[in-house]
C-alpha positions as CSV (number, residue, x, y, z in Angstrom):
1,X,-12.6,-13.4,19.3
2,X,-10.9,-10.5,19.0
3,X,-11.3,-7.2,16.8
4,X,-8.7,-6.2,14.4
5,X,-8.8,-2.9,16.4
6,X,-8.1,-4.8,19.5
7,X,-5.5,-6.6,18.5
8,X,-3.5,-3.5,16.9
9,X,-4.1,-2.1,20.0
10,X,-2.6,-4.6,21.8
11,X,0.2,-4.7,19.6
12,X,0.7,-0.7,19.8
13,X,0.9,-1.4,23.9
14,X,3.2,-4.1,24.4
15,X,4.7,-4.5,20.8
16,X,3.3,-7.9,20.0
17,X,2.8,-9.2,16.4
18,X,-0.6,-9.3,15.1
19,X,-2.7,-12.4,14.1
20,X,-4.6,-13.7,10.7
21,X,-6.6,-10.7,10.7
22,X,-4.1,-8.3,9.6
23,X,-2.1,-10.6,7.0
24,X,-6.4,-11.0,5.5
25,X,-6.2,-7.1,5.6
26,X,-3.0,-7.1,3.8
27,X,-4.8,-9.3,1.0
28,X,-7.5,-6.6,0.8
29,X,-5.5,-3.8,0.1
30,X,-3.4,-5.8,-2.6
31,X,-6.7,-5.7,-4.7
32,X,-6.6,-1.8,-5.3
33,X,-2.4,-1.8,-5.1
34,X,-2.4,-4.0,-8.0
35,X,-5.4,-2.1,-9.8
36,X,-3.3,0.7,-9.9
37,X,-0.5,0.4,-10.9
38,X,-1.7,-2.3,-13.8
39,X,-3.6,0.7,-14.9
40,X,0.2,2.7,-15.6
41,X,1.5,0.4,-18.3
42,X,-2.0,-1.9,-19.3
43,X,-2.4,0.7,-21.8
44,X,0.8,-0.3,-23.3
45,X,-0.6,-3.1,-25.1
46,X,-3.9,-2.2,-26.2
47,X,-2.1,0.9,-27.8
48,X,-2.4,-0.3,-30.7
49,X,-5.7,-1.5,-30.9
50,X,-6.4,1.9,-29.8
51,X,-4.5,3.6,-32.2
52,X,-6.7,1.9,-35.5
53,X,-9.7,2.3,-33.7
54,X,-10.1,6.0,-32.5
55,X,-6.7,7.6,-34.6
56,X,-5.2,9.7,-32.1
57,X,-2.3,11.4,-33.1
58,X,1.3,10.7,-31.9
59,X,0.8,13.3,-29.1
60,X,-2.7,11.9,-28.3
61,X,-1.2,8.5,-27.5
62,X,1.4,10.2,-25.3
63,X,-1.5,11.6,-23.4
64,X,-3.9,8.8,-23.0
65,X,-1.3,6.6,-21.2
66,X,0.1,10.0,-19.3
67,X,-3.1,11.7,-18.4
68,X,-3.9,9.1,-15.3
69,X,-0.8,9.2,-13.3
70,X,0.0,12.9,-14.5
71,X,-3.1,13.6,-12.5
72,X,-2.8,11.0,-9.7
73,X,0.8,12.1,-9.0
74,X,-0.5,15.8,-9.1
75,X,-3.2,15.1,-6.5
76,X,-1.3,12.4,-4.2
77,X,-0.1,14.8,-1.6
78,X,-3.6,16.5,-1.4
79,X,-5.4,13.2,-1.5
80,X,-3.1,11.6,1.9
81,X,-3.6,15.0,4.0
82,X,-7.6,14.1,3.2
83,X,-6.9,10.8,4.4
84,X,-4.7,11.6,7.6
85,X,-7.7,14.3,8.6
86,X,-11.0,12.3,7.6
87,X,-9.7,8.7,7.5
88,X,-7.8,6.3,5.3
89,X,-10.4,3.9,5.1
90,X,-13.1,6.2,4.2
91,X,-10.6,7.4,1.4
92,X,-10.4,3.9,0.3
93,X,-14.0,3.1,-0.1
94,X,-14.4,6.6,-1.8
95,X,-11.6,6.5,-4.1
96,X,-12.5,2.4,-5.1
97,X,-16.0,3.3,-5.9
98,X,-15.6,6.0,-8.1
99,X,-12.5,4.2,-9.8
100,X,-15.0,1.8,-11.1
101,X,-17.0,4.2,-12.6
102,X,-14.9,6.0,-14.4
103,X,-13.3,3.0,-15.6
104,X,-16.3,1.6,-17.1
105,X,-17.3,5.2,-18.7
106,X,-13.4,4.6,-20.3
107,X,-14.2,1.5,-21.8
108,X,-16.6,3.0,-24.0
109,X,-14.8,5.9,-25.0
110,X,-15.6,7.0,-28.5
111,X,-13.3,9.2,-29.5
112,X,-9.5,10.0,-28.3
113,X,-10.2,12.8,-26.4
114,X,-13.0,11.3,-24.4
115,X,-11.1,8.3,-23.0
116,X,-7.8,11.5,-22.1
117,X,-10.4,12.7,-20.0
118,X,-11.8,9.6,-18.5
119,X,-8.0,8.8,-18.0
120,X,-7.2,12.3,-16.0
121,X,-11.1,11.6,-14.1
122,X,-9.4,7.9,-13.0
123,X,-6.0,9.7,-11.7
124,X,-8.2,11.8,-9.3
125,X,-10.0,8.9,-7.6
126,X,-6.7,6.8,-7.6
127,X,-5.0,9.7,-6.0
128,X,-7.1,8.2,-3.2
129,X,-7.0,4.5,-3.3
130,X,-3.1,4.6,-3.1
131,X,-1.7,6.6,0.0
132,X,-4.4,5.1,1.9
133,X,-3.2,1.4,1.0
134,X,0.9,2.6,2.4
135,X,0.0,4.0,5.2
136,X,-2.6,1.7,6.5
137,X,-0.1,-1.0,6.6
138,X,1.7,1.7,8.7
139,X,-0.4,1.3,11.3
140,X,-1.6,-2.0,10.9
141,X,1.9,-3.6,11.2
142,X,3.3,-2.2,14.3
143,X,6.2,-5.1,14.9
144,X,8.9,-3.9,12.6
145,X,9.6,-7.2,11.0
146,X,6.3,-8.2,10.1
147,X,5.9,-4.7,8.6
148,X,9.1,-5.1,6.9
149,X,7.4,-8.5,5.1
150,X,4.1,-6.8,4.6
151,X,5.7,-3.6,2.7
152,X,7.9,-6.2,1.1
153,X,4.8,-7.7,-0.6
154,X,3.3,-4.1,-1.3
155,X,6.2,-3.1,-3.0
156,X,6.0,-6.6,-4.9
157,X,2.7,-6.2,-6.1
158,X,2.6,-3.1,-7.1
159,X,5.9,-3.7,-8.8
160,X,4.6,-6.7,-10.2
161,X,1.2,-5.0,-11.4
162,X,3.6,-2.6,-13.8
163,X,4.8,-5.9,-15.4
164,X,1.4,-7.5,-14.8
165,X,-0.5,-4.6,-17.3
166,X,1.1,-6.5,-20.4
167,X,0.3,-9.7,-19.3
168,X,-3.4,-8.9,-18.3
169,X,-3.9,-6.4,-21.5
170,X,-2.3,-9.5,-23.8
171,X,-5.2,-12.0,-22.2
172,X,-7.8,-9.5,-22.7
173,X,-7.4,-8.0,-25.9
174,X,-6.9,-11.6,-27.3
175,X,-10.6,-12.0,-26.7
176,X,-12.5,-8.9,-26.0
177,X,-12.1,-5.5,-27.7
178,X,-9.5,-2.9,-25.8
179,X,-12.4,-1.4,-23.5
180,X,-12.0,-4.5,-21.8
181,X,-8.9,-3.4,-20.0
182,X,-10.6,-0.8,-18.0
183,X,-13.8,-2.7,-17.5
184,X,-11.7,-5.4,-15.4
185,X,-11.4,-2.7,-12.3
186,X,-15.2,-3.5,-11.7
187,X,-14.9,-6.7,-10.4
188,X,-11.0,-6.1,-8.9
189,X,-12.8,-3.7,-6.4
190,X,-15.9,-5.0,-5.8
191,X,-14.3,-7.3,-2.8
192,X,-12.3,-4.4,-1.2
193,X,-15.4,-2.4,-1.2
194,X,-17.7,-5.9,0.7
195,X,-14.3,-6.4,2.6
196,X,-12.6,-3.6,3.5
197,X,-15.2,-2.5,6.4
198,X,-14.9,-5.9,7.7
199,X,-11.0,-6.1,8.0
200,X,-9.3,-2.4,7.5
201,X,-9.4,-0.9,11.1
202,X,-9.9,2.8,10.3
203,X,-6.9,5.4,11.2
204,X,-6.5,8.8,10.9
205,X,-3.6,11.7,12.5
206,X,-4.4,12.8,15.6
207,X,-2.7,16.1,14.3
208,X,-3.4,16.4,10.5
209,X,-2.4,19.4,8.4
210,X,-5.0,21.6,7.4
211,X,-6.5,21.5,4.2
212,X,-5.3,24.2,1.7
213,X,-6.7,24.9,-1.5
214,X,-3.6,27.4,-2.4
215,X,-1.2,24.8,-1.8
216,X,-3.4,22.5,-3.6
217,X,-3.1,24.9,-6.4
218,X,0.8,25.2,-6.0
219,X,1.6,21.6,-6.4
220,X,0.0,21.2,-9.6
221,X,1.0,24.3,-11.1
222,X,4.6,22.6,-10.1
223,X,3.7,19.4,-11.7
224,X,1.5,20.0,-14.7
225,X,4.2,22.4,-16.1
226,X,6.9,20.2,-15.8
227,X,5.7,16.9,-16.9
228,X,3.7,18.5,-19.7
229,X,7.2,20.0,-20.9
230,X,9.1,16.9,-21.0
231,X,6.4,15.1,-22.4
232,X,6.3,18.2,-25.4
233,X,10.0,18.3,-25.6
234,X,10.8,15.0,-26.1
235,X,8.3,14.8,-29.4
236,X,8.8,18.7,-30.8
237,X,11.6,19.9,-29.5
238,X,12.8,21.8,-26.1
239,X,12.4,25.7,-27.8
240,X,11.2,28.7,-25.3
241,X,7.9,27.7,-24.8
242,X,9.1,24.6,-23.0
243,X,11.7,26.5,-21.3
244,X,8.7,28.7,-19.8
245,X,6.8,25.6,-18.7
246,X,10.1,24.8,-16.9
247,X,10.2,28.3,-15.4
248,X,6.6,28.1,-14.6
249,X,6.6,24.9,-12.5
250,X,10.0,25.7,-10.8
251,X,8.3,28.6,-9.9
252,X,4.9,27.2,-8.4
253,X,7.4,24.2,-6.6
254,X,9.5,27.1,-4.6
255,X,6.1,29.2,-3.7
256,X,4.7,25.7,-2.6
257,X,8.0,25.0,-0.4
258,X,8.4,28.3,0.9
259,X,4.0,28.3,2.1
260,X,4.8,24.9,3.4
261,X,7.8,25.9,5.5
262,X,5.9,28.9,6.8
263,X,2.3,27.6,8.0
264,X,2.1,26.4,11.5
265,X,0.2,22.8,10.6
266,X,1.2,22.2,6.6
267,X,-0.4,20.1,4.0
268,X,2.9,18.5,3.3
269,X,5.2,18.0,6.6
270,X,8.5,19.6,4.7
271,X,10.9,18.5,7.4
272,X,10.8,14.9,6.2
273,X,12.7,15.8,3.0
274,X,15.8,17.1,5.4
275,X,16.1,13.1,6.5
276,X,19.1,11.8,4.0
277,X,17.1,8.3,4.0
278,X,14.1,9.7,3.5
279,X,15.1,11.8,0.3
280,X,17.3,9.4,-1.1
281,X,14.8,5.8,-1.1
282,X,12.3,8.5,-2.9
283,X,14.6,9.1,-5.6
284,X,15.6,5.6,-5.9
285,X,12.1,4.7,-6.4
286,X,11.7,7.7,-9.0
287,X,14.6,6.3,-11.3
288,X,13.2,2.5,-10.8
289,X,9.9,3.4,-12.2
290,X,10.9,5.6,-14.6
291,X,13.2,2.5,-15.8
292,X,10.7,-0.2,-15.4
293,X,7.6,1.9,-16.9
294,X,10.1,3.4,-20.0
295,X,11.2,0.1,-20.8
296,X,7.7,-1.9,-21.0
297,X,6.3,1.1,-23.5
298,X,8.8,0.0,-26.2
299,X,9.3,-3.4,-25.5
300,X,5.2,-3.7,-25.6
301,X,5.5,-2.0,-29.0
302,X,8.5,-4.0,-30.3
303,X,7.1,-7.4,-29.0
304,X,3.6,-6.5,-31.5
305,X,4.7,-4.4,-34.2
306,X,8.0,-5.8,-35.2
307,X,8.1,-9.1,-34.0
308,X,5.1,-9.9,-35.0
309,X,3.6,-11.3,-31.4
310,X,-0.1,-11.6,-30.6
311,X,-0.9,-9.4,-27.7
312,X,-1.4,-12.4,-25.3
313,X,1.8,-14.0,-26.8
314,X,3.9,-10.7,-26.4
315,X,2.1,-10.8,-22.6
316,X,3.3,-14.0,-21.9
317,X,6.5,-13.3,-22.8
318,X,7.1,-10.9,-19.9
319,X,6.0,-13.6,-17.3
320,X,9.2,-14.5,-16.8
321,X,10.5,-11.1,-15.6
322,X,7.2,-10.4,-14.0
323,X,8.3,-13.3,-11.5
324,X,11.5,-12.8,-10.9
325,X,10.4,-9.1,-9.7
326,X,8.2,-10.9,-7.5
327,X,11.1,-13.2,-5.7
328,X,13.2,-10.5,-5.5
329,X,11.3,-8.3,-3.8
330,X,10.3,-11.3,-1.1
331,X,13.8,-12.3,-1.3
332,X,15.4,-9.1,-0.1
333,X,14.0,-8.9,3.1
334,X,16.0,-11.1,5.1
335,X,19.0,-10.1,3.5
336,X,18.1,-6.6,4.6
337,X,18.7,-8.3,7.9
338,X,22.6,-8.5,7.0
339,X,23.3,-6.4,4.8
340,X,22.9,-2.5,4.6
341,X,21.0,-0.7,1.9
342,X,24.0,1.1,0.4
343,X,25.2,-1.9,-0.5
344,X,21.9,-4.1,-1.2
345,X,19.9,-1.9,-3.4
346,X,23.3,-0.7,-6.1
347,X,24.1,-4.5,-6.2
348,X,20.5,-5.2,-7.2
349,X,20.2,-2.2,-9.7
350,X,23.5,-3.6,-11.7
351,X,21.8,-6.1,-12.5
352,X,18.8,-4.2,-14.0
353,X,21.9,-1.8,-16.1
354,X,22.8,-5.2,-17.7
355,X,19.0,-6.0,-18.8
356,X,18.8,-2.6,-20.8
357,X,22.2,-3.0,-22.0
358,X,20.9,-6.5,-22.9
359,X,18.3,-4.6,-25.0
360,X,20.7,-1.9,-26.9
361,X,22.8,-5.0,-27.6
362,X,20.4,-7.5,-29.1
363,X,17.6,-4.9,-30.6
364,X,16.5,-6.4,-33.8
365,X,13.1,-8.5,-35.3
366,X,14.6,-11.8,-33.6
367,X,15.7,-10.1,-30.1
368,X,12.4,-11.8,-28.3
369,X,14.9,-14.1,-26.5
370,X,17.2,-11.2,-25.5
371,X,14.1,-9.3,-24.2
372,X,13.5,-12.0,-22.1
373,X,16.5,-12.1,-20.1
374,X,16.7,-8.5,-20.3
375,X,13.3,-8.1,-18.6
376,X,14.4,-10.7,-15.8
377,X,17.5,-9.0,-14.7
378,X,16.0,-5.4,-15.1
379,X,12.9,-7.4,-12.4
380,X,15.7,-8.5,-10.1
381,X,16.9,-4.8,-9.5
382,X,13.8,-3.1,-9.5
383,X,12.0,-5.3,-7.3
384,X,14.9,-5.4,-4.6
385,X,15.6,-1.8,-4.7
386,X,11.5,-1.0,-4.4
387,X,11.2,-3.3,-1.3
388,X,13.9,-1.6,0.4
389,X,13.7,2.1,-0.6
390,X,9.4,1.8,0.5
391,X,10.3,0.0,4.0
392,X,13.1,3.2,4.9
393,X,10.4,5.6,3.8
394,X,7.7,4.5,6.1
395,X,10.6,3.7,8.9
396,X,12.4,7.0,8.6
397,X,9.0,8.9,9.2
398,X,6.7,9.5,12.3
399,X,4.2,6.9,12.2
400,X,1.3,9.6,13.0
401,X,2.7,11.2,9.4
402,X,2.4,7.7,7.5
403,X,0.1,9.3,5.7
404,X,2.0,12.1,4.2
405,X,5.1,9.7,3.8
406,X,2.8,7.3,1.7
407,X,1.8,9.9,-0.4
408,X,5.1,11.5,-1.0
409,X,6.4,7.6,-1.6
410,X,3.4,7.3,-4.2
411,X,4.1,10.6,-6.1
412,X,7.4,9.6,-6.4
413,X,6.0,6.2,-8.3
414,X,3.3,8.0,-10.1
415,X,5.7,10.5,-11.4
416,X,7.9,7.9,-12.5
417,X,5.4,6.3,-14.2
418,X,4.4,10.0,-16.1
419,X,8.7,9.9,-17.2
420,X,9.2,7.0,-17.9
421,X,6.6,7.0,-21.1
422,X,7.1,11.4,-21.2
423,X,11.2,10.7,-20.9
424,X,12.2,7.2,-22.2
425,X,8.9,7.1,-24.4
426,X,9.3,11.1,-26.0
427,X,12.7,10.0,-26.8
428,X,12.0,7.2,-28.4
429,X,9.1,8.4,-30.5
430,X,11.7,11.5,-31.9
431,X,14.1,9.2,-32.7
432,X,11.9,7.3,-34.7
433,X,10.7,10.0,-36.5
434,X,14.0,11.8,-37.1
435,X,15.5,8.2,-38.4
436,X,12.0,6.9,-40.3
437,X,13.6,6.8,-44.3
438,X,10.3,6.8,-46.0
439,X,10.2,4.8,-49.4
440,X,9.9,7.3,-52.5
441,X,6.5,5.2,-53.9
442,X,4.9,5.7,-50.4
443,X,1.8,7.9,-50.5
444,X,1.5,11.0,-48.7
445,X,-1.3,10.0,-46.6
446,X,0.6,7.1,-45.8
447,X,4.4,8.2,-45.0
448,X,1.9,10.9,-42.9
449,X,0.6,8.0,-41.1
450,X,4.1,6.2,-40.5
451,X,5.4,9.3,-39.2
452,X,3.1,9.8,-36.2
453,X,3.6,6.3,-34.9
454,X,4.7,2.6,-35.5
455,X,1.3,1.4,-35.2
456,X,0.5,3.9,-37.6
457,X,3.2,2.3,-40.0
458,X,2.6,-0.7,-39.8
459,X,-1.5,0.0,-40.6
460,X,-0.4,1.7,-43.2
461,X,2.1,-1.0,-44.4
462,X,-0.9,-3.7,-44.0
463,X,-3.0,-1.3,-46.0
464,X,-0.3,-0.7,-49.2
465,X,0.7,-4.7,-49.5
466,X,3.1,-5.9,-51.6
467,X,6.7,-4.6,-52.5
468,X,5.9,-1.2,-51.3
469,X,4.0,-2.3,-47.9
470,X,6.8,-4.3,-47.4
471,X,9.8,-1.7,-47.9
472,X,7.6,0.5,-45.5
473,X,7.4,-1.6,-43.1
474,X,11.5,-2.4,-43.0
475,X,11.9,1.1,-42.7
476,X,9.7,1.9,-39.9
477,X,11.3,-1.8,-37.9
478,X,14.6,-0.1,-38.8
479,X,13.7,3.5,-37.2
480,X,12.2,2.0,-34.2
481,X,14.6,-0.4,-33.8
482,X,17.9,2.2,-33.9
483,X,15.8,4.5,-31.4
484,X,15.2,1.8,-29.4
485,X,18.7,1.2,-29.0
486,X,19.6,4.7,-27.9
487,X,16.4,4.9,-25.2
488,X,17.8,1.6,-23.9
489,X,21.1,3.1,-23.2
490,X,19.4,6.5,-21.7
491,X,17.4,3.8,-19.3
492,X,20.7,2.4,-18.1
493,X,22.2,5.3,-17.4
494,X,18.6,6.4,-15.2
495,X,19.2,3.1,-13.4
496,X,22.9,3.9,-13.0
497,X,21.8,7.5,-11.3
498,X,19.5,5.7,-8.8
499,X,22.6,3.5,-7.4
500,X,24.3,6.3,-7.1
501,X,22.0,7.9,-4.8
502,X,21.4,4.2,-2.9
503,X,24.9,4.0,-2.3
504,X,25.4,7.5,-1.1
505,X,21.9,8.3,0.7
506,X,20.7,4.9,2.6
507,X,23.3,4.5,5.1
508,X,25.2,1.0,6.8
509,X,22.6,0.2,8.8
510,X,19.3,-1.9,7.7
511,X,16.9,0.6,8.9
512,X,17.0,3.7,10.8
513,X,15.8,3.7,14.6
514,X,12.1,3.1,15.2
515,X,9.9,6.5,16.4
């Protein structure tokens, strides 16, 4: 019987498809692809378990859900050079075991500032789980449509893992306390670690860039800045010290281009961004998760808070969108067949405008239907437009640099995921707080308390009772709910952007040429 190896090989030679092996690989590298990125909004709905139990501020929360993929975006690039010089695979392994450490040291996490840092300490080991994943199905799927299906169901899951957080998180927390949400990557990545030497053929670039810790250094100093500004902005204000962080990590992005353009064998292959298709599916997959991951962090919070869901209920809830992301991105491949992706991937992202217009529409206590069908149509667009934009990126790129191209494809996700809550989320939370009309008997500790957060508001409501825990607790529904409104608009007009770009980037044809 043949080797996995072999049979790659074979298919390399005379462009054959390959057997059951490589669709049982494909199964294995789901396990950390849906890890992942149910880690980027899981959080979402343990928040406010979190929130009562260790009292982080309004920033605090920010930063506990932003920390992980503000570092794993940070350290993607760095992390799929690594991988294209000492192996994918072994990057795999690495990155799976220490995920499951530090995710267990999270669960436990006794104080806010403890499970930030656990957070930013699981961003550095996923920052090697997911370029690894891409662009091993790179080389794994050599016949074009079988690799077209294979990064159809990548883009699937890990779409489908964003909406998946919730749902898991909602299960969970209706049974175990909120540590219970990190503890589940234990036995998620106990299979890829027994498996994946058994099934993952090992691949590496036969001419990787070298590894340099200055440009290491350059790309965060670009990213950190930036995000971290947003992220400030949004909740305080955009004075001059966010203006500098701006400066700052403009700065460190141009000395980090310019070193790149000028060393013979770079860390990141600059020339790639000069390919039309290439630039434009990243930023289509930058304004799809910024839309996706922006709209679950209020709708998680409206869904508890105002609605008055259980966690598993409000999970539940999202199951319907969750699938129809799913379909969507299987059902797109064979109409990428016939039709081009200028036209494909806009048609697909109208529909998700209309699910956040949906949501500025119908925002209100008894809007759970509206959410519903809101989340569905937004799934539609985003999982089409994923599918498509991920299968150009890998296509439109060398396949000895699948490496790099994975790991520019997942910073453009990760950094998404960063916005969405730092962009969508920041905006919401200062338009809360701007339109929060505290009631005059309120105490001071706990208008204070309703002013950081709606959790916080709602604790505090539970805590006053009667008249005046009730007239706090309208007001803080009201605040959220008129912010929420506004966000939901911003979201469309993100989503609105991103066809844009489709229609003007991704060209008539299906694909470009194979390398």
């Amino acid at each position: 019987m043949m080797t996995l190896t072999q049979e790659l090989r074979i298919a390399d030679e005379q462009g054959s498809r390959v057997g059951w092996r490589g669709w049982a690989a494909l199964v294995v590298l789901m396990l950390p692809v849906l890890l992942v990125s149910v880690d980027n909004t899981v959080l979402s709905f343990a928040l406010p378990q979190i929130a009562l139990d260790l009292g982080p501020s309004g920033t605090e929360q920010l930063w506990i859900i932003d920390a992980y993929p503000l570092v794993l975006a940070s350290l993607l690039v760095t992390m799929g050079t690594l991988g294209d010089r000492f192996g994918r695979r072994r990057m795999l392994l690495i990155g799976a075991t220490g995920f499951a450490a530090v995710s267990a040291a999270a669960a436990f996490a006794p104080s806010a500032e403890w499970l930030i840092g656990a957070r930013a300490a699981m961003g550095v080991f996923g920052a090697m789980l997911m370029p690894s994943t891409l662009s091993l199905l790179r080389s794994i799927f050599t016949d074009r449509d079988q690799r077209r299906l294979a990064i159809a169901i990548w883009a699937s899951m890990f779409s489908a893992g964003a909406a998946l957080g919730p749902i898991v998180g909602g299960i969970l927390l209706a049974h175990f306390a909120w540590g219970s949400v990190f503890l589940m990557a234990v036995p998620v990545l106990l299979p890829l670690l027994v498996l994946a030497p058994l099934l993952v053929p090992e691949s590496r670039d036969p001419s990787p860039g070298r590894i340099d810790p200055v440009s290491i250094g350059l790309s965060l100093g670009a990213l950190v800045p930036i995000v971290y500004g947003i992220k400030e902005g949004a909740v305080h204000g955009f004075g001059l010290p966010i203006l500098v962080l701006f400066a700052a990590g403009l700065a460190f992005g141009a000395l980090f281009v310019r070193r790149q353009l000028r060393m013979s064998t770079p860390m990141l292959d600059m020339r790639l961004f000069r390919r039309r298709t290439f630039s434009g599916a990243l930023l289509v997959n930058l304004f799809s998760v910024i839309a996706l991951v922006g709209f679950l962090f209020f709708v998680a919070q409206h869904l508890q808070l105002i609605v008055g869901l259980s966690p598993i209920e409000a999970g539940f809830a999202l199951v319907p969108g969750l699938a129809a992301m799913i379909l969507a991105g299987l059902a797109v491949v064979p109409l990428s067949k016939r039709f081009p992706p200028r036209l494909l991937v806009p048609a697909g992202l109208i529909l998700s405008i209309a699910g956040y217009v949906t949501v500025a529409v119908a925002a209100g206590a008894d809007s759970t239907g509206a959410i519903i069908v809101a989340f569905v149509a937004l799934g539609v667009g985003i999982g089409m437009a994923e599918t498509v934009s991920n299968e150009l990126i890998l296509s439109s790129a060398p396949p000895d640099k699948a490496g790099a191209a994975s790991a520019v494809s997942e910073t453009a996700y990760e950094l998404g995921a960063v916005l969405g809550t730092a962009v969508l989320g920041g905006m919401l939370t200062a338009l809360y707080r701007s339109g929060l009309a505290i009631p005059a008997d309120v105490p001071t500790a706990a208008a204070d308390a309703a002013r950081e957060t709606l959790a916080g508001a709602a604790h505090a409501a539970d805590v006053l009772g009667g008249e005046t825990g009730a007239a706090l607790r309208d007001a803080a529904a009201h605040a959220f709910d008129s912010g929420m409104t506004a966000t939901a608009l911003i979201g469309a007009a993100l989503v609105a952007i991103a066809g844009v770009i489709a229609a003007t980037t991704l060209g008539g044809r299906s694909a470009p040429a194979e390398r």
